[in-house]
C-alpha positions in Angstrom: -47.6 -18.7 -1.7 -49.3 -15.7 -0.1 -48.1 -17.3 3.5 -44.7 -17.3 2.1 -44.9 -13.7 0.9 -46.2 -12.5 4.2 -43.3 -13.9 6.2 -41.1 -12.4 3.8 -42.4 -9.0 4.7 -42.5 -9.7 8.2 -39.1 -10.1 7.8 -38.1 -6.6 5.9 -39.9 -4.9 8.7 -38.2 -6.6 10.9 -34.5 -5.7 9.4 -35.6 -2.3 8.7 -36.4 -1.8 12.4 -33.5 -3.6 13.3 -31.3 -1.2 11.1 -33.0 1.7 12.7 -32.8 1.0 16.0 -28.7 0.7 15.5 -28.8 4.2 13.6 -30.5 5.6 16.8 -27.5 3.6 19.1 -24.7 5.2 16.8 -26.1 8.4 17.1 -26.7 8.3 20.2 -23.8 6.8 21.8 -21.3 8.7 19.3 -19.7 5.4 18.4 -18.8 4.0 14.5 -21.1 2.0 12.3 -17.9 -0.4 12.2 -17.9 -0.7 16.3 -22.1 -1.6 16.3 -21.3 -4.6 13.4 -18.2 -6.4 15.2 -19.9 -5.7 18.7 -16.9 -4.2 20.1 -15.3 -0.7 20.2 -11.8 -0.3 19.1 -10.8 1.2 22.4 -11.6 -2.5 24.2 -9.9 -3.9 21.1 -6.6 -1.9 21.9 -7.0 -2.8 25.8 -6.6 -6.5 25.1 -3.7 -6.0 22.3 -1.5 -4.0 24.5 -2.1 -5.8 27.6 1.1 -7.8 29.1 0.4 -11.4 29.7 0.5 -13.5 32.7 3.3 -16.0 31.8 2.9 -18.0 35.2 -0.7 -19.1 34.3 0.6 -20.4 30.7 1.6 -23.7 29.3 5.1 -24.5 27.8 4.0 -24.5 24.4 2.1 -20.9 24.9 4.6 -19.4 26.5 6.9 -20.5 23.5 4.5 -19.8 21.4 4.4 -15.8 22.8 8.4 -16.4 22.8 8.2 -16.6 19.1 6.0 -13.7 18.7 8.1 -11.6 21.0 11.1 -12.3 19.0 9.7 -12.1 15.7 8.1 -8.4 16.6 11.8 -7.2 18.1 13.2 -8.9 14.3 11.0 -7.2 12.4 11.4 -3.4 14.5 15.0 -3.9 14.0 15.0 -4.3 10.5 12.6 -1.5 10.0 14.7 1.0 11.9 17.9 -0.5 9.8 16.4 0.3 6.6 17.7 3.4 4.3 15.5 5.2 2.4 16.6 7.3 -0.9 16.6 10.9 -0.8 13.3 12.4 -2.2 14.9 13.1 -5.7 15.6 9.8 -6.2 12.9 8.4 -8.2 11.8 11.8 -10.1 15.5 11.5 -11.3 15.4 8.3 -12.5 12.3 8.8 -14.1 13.3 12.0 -15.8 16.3 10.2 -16.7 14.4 7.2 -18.8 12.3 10.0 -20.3 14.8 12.0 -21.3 16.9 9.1 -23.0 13.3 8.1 -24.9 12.5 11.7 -26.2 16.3 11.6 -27.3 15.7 8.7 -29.5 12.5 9.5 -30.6 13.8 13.2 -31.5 16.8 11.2 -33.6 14.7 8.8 -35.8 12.2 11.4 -36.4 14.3 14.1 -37.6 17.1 11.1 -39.6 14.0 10.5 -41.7 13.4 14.2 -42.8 17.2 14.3 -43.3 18.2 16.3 -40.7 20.1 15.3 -37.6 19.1 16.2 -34.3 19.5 16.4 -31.2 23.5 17.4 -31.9 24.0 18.0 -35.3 27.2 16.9 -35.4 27.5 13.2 -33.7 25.3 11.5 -36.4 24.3 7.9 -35.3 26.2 8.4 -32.3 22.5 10.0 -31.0 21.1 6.6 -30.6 24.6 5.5 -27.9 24.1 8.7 -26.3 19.8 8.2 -26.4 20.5 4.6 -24.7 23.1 6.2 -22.7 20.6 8.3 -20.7 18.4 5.5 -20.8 20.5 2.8 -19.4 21.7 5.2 -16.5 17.8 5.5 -15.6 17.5 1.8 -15.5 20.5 1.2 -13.7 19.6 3.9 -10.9 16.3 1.9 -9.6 18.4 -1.2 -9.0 19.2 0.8 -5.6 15.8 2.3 -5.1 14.4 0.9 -1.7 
């Protein structure tokens, strides 16, 4: 048992001087914590990802292969640059909208039962359509939010 403990804290120093000699590297070299764990820096990362490949050197089934990925990239920058976005009042409107047609109903039930009739005095019932009204447009309006 005390063998065991011993080479258990062999083993702490061990990670504790491994962990400060890469705190030393990192500051030294200027480099991330992330970089030091994965072994490589982002920058050799990006090298390789935006290098053009060597089609001659390939087989017919890699050079499909990078076909496919070719194609799929150009797909999928098309469709993002297709894509219509609502104007920024889109969604506070909607929102306000909903709200608006909840505080409406809310307003009518709670004044109906102190016998008064709010919010227009003179519609009666008709404030729960007009309530639902607002509320429905809201709902309607995020069926065409992208």
């Amino acid at each position: 048992m005390a063998e065991h403990q011993l080479h258990d804290d062999e083993d702490e120093a061990v990670d504790e001087a491994t962990k400060t000699e890469t705190e030393s590297k990192t500051a030294d070299t200027g480099e991330d914590a992330e970089d030091e764990e994965y072994g490589l820096s982002m920058d050799k990362v990006e090298a390789v990802l935006n290098q053009s490949v060597d089609k001659k050197h390939m087989t017919p089934q890699m050079r499909r292969i990078v076909q496919r990925q070719e194609e799929n990239t150009r797909r999928v920058e098309d469709t993002i640059k297709n894509t219509k976005a609502n104007p920024r009042w889109f969604v506070p409107l909607f929102v306000t909208l909903m709200v608006v047609g909840l505080i409406w109903i809310v307003v009518y039930y709670i004044a109906s039962t102190r016998g008064n009739v709010f919010p227009i005095p003179g519609i009666g019932n008709w404030n729960l359509a007009v309530g639902f009204g607002i509320l429905l447009i809201g709902f309607l309006m995020t069926m065409w939010w992208h």
